[in-house]
C-alpha positions as a printed NumPy array, in Angstrom:
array([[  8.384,   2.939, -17.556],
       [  8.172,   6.153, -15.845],
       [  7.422,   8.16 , -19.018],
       [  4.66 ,   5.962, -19.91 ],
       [  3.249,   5.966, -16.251],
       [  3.021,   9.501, -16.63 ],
       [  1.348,   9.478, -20.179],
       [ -1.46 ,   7.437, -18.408],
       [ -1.688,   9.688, -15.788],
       [ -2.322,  13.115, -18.282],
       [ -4.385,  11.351, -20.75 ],
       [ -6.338,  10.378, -17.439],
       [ -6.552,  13.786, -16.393],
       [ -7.417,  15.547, -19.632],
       [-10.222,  12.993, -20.615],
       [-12.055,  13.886, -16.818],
       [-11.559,  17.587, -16.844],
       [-14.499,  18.695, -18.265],
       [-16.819,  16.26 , -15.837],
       [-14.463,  17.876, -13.049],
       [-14.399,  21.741, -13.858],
       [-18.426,  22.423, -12.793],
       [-17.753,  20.66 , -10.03 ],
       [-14.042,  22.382,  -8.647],
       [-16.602,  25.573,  -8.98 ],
       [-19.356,  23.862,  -6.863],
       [-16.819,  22.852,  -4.167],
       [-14.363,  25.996,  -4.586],
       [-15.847,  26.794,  -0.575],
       [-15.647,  23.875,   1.017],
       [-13.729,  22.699,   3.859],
       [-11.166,  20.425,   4.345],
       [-12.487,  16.219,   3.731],
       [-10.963,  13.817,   5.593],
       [-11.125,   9.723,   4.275],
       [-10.705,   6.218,   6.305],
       [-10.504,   3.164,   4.768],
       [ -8.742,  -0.002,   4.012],
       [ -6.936,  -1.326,   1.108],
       [ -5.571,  -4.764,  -0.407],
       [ -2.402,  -4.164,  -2.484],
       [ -0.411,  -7.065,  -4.248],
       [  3.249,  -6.077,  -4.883],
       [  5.815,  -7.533,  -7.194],
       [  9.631,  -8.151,  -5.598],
       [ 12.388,  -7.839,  -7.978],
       [ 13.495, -11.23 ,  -8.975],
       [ 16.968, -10.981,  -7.299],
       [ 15.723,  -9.465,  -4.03 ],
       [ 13.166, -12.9  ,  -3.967],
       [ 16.304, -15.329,  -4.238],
       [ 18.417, -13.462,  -1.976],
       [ 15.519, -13.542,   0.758],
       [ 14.337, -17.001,  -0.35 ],
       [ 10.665, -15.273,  -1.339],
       [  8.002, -15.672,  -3.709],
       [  8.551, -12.583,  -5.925],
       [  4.362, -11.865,  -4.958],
       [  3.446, -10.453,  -1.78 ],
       [ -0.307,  -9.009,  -0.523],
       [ -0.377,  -6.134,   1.983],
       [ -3.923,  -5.37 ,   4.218],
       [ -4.2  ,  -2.849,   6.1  ],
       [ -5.643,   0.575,   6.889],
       [ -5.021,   4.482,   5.985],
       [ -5.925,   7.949,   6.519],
       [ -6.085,  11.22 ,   4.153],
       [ -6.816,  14.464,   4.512],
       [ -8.061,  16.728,   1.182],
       [ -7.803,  20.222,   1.151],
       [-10.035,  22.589,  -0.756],
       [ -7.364,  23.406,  -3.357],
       [ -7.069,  19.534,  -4.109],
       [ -3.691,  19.034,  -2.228],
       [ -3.619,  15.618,  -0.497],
       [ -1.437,  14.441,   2.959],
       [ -2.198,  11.099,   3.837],
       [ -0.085,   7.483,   5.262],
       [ -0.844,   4.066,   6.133],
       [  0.351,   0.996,   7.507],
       [ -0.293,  -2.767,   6.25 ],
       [  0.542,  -6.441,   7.105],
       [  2.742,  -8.228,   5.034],
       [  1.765, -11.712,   3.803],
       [  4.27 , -13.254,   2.1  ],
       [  5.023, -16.832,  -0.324],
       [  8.092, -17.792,   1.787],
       [ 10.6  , -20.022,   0.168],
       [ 13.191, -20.272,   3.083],
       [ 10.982, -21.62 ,   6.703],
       [ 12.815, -23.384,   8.717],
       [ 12.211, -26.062,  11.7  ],
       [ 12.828, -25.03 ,  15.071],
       [ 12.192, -27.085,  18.449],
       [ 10.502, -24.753,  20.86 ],
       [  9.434, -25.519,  24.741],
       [  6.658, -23.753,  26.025],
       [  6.435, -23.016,  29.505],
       [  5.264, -25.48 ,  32.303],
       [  6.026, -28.529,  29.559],
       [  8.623, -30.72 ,  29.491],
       [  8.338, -31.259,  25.975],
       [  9.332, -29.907,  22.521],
       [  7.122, -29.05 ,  19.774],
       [  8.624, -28.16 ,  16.325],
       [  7.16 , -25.   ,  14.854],
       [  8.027, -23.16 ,  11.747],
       [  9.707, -19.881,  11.203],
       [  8.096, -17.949,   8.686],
       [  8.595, -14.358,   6.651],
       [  6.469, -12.034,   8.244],
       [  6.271,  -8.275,   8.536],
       [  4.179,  -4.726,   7.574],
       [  5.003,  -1.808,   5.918],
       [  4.896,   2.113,   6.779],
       [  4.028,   4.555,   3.992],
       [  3.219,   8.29 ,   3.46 ],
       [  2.53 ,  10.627,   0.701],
       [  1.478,  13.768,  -0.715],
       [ -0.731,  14.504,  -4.087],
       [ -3.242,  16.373,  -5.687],
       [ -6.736,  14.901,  -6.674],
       [ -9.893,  16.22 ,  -8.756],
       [-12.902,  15.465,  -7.503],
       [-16.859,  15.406,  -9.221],
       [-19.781,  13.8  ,  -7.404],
       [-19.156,   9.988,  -7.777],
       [-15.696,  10.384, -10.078],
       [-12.269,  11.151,  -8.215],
       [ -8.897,  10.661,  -9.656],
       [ -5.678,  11.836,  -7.775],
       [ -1.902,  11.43 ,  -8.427],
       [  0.043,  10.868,  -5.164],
       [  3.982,  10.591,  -4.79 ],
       [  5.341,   9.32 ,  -1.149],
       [  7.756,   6.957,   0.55 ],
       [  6.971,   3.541,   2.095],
       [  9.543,   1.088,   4.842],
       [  9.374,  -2.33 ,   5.201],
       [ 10.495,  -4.544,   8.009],
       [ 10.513,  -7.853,   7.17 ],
       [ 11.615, -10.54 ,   9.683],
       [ 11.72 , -14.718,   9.155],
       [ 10.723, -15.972,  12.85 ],
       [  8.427, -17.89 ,  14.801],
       [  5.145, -16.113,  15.822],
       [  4.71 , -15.366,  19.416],
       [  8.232, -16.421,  20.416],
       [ 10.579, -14.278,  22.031],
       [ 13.29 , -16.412,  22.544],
       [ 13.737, -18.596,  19.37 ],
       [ 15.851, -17.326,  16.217],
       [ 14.857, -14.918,  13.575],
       [ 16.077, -13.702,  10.903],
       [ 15.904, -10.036,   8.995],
       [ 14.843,  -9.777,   5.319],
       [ 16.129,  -6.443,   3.951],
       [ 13.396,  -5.002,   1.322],
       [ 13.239,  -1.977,   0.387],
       [ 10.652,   0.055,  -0.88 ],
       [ 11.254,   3.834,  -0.938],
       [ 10.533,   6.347,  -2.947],
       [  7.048,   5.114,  -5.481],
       [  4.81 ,   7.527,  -7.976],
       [  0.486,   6.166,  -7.592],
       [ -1.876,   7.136,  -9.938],
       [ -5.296,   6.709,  -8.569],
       [ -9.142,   6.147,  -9.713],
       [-12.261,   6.167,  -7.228],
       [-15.716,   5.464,  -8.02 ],
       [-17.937,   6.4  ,  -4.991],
       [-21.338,   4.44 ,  -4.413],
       [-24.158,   4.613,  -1.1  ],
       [-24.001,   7.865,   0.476],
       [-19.953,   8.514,   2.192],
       [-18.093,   5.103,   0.5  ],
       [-15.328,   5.402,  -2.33 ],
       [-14.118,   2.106,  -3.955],
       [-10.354,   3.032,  -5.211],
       [ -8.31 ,   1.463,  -8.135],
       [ -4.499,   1.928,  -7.396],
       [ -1.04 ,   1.211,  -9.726],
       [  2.08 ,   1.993,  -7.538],
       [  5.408,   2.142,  -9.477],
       [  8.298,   1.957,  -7.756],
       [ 11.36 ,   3.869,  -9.453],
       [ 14.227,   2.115,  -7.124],
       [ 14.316,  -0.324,  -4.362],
       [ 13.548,  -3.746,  -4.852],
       [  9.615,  -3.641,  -5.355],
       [  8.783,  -3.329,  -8.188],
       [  4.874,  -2.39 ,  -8.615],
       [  1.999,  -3.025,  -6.745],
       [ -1.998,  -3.333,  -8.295],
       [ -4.699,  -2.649,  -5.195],
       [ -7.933,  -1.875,  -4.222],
       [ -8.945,   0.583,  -1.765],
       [-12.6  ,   0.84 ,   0.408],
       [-12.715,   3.907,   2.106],
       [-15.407,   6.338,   4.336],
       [-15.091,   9.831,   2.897],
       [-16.583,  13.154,   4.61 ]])
């Protein structure tokens, strides 16, 4: 999987170099760009990580990220993301809110967001960009009852770690990129992730 993942990446390269090399001498001077946007990944759990955490093996992260280009190309960016997940495993729980007298039953669900940053290298022409980024993402994954601090939850170990992203953006109006994303994850127990990424780019 990994050779292959890098095949795609070189063929991608080589096949936009010429497009890119009048423009690397257009830009040679330029300062440093900086990008904000959002993205909308959907990630693949290994099958036995989904049964031991009672999970859906799909799972759709939103959320928002920052990156910083420099004028040789070299990338430093991170983000952070809500987790939305298919949960197998809620459970009831009785809960009394304060001032009632009562107890409602409300349902404990997998919820969480993930942490990631990364560092790559990106060529860039007027409206074309395609980058190759390598970094290290944390989840934190919890089954429990939103906005209760004193009912029971549970912890979902998932791990993400180390991942290799090839990258495509297309950029359209005047400052906005629209980003095509494959994450491959070498270890851990995700196992790729497709997204899309809308970001402001100066």
């Amino acid at each position: 999987m990994i050779k292959k993942l890098i095949t795609l990446t070189a063929i991608l390269v080589l096949s936009t170099s010429h497009s890119f090399s009048e423009e690397t001498i257009k830009n040679s001077k330029r300062f440093d760009s900086k990008s904000f946007g959002f993205f909308l990944n959907t990630m693949t759990i290994s099958e036995q990580s989904a049964l031991d955490n009672e999970l859906g093996q799909s799972v759709q992260s939103l959320g928002i990220y920052g990156q910083v280009e420099k004028n040789n190309g070299f990338l430093l960016g991170g983000g952070f993301g809500v987790l939305n997940f298919d949960d197998k495993g809620e459970f009831d729980v009785s809960v009394q809110y304060s001032g009632s007298d009562s107890y409602f039953g409300e349902e404990a669900t997998a919820g969480g967001f993930n942490l990631y940053a990364y560092v790559g290298y990106q060529l860039r022409a007027e409206t074309l960009v395609a980058n190759f980024t390598t970094g290290f993402e944390v989840f934190r994954v919890e089954r429990s009852v939103h906005n209760c601090s004193g009912c029971p939850s549970e912890d979902l170990s998932i791990d993400a770690g180390l991942y290799l992203k090839p990258r495509v953006g297309f950029k359209f109006g005047e400052t906005w990129w629209l980003d095509v994303t494959y994450t491959f994850y070498p270890s851990g127990d995700i196992e790729n992730s497709y997204g899309l990424a809308l970001s402001f780019r100066r």
